[in-house]
C-alpha positions in Angstrom: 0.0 0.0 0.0 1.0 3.5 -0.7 1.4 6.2 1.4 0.7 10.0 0.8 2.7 12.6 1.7 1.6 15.6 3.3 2.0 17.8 0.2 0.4 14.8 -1.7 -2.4 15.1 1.2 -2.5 18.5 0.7 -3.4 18.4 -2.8 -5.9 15.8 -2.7 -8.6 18.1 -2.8 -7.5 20.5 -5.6 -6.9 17.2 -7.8 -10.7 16.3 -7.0 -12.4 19.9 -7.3 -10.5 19.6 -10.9 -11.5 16.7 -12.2 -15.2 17.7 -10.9 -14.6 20.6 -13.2 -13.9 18.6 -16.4 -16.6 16.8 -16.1 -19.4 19.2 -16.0 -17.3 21.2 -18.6 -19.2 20.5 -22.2 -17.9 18.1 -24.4 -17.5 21.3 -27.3 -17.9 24.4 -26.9 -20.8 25.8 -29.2 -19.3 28.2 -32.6 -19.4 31.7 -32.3 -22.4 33.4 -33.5 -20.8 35.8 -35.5 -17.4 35.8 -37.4 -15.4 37.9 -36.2 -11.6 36.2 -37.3 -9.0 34.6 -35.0 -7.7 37.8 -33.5 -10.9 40.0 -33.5 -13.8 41.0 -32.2 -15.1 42.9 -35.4 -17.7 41.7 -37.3 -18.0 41.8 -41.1 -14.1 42.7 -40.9 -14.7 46.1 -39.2 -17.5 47.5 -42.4 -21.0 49.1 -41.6 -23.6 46.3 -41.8 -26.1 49.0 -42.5 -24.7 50.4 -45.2 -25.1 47.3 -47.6 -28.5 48.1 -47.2 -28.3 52.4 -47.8 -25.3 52.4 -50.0 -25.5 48.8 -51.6 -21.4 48.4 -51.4 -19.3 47.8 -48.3 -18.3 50.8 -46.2 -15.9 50.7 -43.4 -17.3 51.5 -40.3 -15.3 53.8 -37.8 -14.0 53.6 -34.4 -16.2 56.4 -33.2 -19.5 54.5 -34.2 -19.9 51.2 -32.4 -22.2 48.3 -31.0 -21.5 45.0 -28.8 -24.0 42.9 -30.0 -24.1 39.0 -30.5 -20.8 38.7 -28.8 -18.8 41.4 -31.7 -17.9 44.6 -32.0 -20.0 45.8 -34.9 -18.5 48.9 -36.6 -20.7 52.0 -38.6 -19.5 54.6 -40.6 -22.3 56.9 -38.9 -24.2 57.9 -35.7 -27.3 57.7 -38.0 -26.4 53.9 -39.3 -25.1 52.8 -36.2 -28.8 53.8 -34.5 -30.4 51.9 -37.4 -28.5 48.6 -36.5 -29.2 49.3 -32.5 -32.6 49.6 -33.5 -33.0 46.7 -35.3 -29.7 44.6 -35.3 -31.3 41.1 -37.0 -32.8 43.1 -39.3 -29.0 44.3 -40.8 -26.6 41.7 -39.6 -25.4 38.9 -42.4 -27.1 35.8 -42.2 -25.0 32.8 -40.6 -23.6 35.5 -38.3 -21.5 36.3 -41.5 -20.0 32.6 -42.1 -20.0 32.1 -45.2 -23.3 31.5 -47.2 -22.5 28.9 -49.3 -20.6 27.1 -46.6 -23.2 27.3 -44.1 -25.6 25.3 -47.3 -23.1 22.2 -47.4 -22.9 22.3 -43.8 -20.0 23.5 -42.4 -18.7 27.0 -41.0 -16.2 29.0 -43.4 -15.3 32.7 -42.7 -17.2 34.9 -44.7 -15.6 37.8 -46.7 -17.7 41.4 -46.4 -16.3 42.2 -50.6 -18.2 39.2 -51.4 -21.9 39.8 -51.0 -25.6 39.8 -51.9 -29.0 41.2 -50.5 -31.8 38.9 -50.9 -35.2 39.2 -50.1 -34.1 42.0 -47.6 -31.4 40.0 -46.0 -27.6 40.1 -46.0 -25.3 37.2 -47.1 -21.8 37.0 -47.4 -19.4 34.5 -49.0 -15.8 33.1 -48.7 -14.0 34.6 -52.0 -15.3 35.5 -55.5 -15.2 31.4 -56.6 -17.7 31.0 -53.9 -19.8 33.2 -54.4 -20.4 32.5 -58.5 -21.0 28.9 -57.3 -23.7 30.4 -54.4 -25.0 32.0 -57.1 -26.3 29.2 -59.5 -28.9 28.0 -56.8 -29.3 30.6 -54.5 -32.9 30.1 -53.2 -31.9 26.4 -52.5 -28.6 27.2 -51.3 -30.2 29.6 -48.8 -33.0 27.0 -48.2 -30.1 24.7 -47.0 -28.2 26.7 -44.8 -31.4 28.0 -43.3 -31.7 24.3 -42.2 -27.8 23.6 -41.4 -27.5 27.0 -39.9 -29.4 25.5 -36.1 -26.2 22.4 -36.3 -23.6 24.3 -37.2 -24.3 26.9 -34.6 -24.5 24.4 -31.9 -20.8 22.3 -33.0 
């Protein structure tokens, strides 16, 4: 039979409350809602979500003009655009918390680029890169109808 130490005695209980704390931890850790990058907290890369909708092209949004929301840093490049997305942030925000569209249809996450996008029926999409998106394109009502359906899965892995 062994015998503990009193340092090993000592620790006993740190070694239990830890392994406690594994287990309840979750097997994965749900995705992030929105895309912000590896080393970011900015959504759509730092551009105005609301101006896709007011300008129809990507604007950057400013430092001066910002909302937490989702768990990002959304960015506008005015007082006026930033209290439209306050107002009504679901409304302006990409779909698939910006993933990628066309990923988000075959079922997996991919960052999604704010150059490459499209407004549909009143809704914001983004894609990975130009390739992407010309594929997206060919089916894009059953591509959305897809990812729609994914979208719930992937959000949850």
């Amino acid at each position: 039979m062994t015998t503990l130490s009193r340092r090993g005695l000592l620790a006993l209980p740190l070694a239990v409350a830890a392994a406690a704390t594994l287990r309840a931890a979750p097997a994965r850790a749900a995705a992030d809602p929105v895309y912000t990058g590896r080393f970011s907290s900015l959504a759509l890369g730092g551009y105005d979500a609301v101006a896709y909708f007011r300008e129809g092209r990507p604007v950057e949004g400013s430092r001066d003009h910002t909302v937490e929301w989702n768990g990002a840093t959304w960015r506008f490049a005015s007082a006026d655009n930033r209290a439209a997305f306050e107002a009504d942030p679901e409304g302006f925000a990409p779909q698939y918390g910006g993933y990628c569209a066309w990923a988000t249809a075959e079922g997996y996450r991919a960052p999604g680029n704010p150059d490459y996008w499209r407004i549909v029926d009143g809704k914001l999409y983004v894609n990975f890169d130009g390739n992407v998106q010309r594929t997206w394109e060919t089916d894009i009502p059953g591509f959305i109808a897809r990812a729609d359906a994914n979208w719930p899965g992937i959000l949850a892995d």
